[in-house]
N, C-alpha and C positions, 0 to 999 in steps of 0.2 A: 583376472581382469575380464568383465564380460565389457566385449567390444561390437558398438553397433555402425550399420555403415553410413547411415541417414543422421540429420543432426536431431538429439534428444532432449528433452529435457525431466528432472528425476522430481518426482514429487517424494517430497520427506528428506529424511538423512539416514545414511547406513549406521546401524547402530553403531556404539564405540566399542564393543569388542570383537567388532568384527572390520574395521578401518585398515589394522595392518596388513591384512592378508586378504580382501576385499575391495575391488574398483570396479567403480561400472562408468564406463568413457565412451564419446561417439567421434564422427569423422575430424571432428576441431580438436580433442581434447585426448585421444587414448595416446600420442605420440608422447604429449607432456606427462600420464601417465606412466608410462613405461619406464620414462626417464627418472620420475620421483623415484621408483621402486627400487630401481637403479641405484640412488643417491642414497636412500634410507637404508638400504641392505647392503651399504659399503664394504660391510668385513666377507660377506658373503662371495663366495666362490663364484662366479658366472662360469655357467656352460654356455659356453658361446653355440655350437652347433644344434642346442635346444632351441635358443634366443631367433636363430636364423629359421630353424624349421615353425616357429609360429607364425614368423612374418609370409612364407611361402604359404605355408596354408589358408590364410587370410581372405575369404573369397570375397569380390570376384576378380581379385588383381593377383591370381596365383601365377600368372607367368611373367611376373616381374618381380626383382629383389632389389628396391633401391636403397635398403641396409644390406652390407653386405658384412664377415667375420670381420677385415680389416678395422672396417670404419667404425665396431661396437667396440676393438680392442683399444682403438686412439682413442675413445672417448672415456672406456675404462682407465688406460693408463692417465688420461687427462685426472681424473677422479680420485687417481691414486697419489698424482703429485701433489692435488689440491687438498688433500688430505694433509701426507707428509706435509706441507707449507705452513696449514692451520697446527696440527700438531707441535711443530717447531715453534710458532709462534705461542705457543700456549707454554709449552716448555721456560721458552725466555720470559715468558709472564713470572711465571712461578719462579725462576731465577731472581726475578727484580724484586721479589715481595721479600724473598729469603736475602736480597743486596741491600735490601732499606732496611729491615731489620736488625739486622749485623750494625749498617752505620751508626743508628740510631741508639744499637746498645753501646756502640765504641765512646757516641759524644757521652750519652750518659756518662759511665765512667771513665770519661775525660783520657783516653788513649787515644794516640795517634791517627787519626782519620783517613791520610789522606790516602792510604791506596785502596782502602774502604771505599773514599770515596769517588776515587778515578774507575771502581772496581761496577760501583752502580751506574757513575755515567756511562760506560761500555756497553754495559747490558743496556741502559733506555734506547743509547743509538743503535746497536742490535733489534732490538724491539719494533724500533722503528723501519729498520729497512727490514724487516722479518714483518710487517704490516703491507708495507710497502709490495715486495715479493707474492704475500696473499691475495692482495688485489688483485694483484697482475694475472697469478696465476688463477685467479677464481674467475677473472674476464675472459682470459683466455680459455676455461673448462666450459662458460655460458658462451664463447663464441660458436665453441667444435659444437655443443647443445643445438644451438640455432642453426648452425647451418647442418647438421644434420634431419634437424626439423624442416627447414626448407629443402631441401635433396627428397626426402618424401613427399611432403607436401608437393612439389613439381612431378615427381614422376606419378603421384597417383594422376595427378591433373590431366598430365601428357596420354597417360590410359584413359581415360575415362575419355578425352579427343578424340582419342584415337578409336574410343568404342564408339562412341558416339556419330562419329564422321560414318563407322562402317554398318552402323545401324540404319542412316541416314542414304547409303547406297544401297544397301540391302531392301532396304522400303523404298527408297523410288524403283530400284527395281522388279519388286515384287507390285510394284504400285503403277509401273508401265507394263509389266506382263499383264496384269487385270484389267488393266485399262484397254490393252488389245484383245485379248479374249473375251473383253464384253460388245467391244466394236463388235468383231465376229460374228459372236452369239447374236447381238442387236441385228447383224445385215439377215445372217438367215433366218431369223424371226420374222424378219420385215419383209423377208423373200416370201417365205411361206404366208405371211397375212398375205402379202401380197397378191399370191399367186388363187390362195384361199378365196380374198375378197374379187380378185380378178374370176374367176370361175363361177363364184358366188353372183356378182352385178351380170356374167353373162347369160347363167343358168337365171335368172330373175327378168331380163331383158327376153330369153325365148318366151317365159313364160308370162310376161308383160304383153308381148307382141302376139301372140297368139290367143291369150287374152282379148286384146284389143280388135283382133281377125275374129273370135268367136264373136263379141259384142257386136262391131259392126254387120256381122253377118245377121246376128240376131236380131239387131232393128231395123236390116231392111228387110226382114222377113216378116217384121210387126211380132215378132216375140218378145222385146223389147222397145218398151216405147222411151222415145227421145224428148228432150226438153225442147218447147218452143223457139228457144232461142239459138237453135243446132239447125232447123228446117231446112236452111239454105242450102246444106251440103248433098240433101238426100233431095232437091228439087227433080221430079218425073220418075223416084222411086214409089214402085207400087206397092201397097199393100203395108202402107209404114204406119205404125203407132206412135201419134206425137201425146203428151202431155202438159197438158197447162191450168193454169190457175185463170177460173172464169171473172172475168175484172166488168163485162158487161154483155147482155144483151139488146139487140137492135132489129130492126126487121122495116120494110117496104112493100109495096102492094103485092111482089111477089119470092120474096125469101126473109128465112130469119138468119139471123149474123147473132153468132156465140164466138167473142174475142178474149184474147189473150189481154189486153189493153184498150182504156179507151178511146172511141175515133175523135182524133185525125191520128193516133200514136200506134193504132193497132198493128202489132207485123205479123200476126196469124189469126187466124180466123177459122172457125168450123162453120163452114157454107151450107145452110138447109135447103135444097133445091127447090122443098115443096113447105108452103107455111101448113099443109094436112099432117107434113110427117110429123113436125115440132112446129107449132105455133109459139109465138114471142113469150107467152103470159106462161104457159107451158115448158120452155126452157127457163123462166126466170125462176120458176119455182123449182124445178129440177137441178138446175147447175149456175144458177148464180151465187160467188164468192165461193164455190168449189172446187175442188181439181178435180181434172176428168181425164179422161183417155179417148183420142179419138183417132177408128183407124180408116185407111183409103188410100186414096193418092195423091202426093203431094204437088200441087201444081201454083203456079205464079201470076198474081193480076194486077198488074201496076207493081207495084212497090208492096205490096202486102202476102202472104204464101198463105193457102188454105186446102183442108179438104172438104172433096164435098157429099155430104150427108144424103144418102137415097136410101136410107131404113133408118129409125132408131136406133136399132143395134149396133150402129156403129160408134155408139156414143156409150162409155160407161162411168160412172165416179168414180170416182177413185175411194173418195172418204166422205 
């Protein structure tokens, strides 16, 4: 019998001369198996202690026997009465064919019947309770059958709980160890970015800030020129480089005005002292709608911040 543990099912049919001595059975069907084999090899001798060492080897339910020799012998002797019963009753078959015979030759030739025929009613009622008897005893052999069938069936069930349940401990357990060991592994990860990006934003922060000390240092030194709209911070620094986008030129009987924006909007201005330095017509064509660069001091007149121009040179484009 090839026994499988999953349920199967067989494409085709085992050939027929190979039926008697050939099973292929799975978890539902190898028990009912075993028992035909059982049934059909009647006259055959059982080794009992063979029968017991297949079921122990039987993997994965090797540490369980829920056949044990007892309960293969009850089932055997069950098998052996049910035999004897059928036999018996076959026997009084054959009795009755040979009792009707006999009578039927006696009426023929007209001899005396009647213990002929008290001799066949015997035998029918024999017959009958010898039917009777086979039942009984045939129920009785399909009882020990079933309930030997369910005794297995329960105990594999009760293992496979029972593995299952320990399978199911075993993996939350192995499945709470992991679980803390990645907590773990996640904190000191999280330590080290941590301490990484903490080191990182501070070492980025000296060099932001020293950064931001060279720049400043360098626009008020005028190595670095500042956008117009910063002026305010560096008011009475000398020698600063502002830059701006020329939006207009303007002038009066005695200076020219090169702004950031148009007046009344203007907030810086490059103040020409002299219209000989830069006359109006002369910056319009030099830096109007240009950026330029312009360097000096930065000082405050009203509301408006400027420097003021006493060379050319202090004025350059930018583009």
């Amino acid at each position: 019998i090839v026994c499988f543990q999953g349920e199967i099912t067989v494409d085709g049919v085992i050939p027929g001369r190979y039926r008697g001595w050939f099973s292929i059975a799975d978890i539902d069907s190898y028990l009912q198996k075993i028992m035909d084999t059982i049934e059909v090899h009647a006259n055959t001798q059982l080794n009992i202690k063979e029968i017991k060492d297949l079921f122990v080897d039987i993997a994965p339910y090797e540490d369980i026997v829920p056949i044990d020799s007892n309960t293969i012998k009850d089932i055997e002797t069950a098998r052996q009465i049910k035999d004897e019963a059928i036999n018996k009753l076959k026997q009084a078959e054959e009795e009755k064919i040979e009792a009707e015979k006999a009578y039927k030759k006696a009426v023929k030739k007209g001899i005396e019947t009647e213990n002929t025929k008290n001799k066949l009613e015997k035998i029918k009622r024999e017959i009958e309770l010898s039917k009777k008897e086979v039942d009984k005893i045939k129920k009785e052999f399909n009882d020990k059958k079933h309930e030997l069938n369910m005794a297995w069936v329960s105990a594999v069930k009760a293992e496979e709980e029972r593995k299952t349940k320990e399978a199911e401990s075993k993996t939350a357990y192995y499945k709470t160890k992991r679980s803390i060991m990645s907590c773990i592994i996640t904190i000191l990860i999280l330590a080290a970015v941590a301490l990484f990006i903490g080191g990182t934003i501070a070492y980025n922060n000296n060099i932001q800030q020293e950064k931001a000390a060279q720049l400043e240092a360098d626009r008020k030194s005028g190595k670095v020129c500042i956008p117009a709209n910063e002026v305010e911070k560096y008011e009475g620094e000398k020698g600063v480089c502002v830059s701006f986008y020329v939006s207009q030129v303007s002038d009066n009987k005695y200076f020219t005005y090169i702004n950031n924006k148009s007046y009344p909007n203007t907030t810086f201005t490059a103040l020409v002292k002299n219209k000989k330095i830069i006359s109006k017509d002369e910056a319009k064509s030099k830096y109007l709608n240009k950026t330029i660069e312009v360097r000096g001091d930065i000082v405050k007149y009203e509301s408006t911040y400027e420097i003021e121009i006493y060379n050319a040179n202090q004025i350059k484009v930018k583009d």
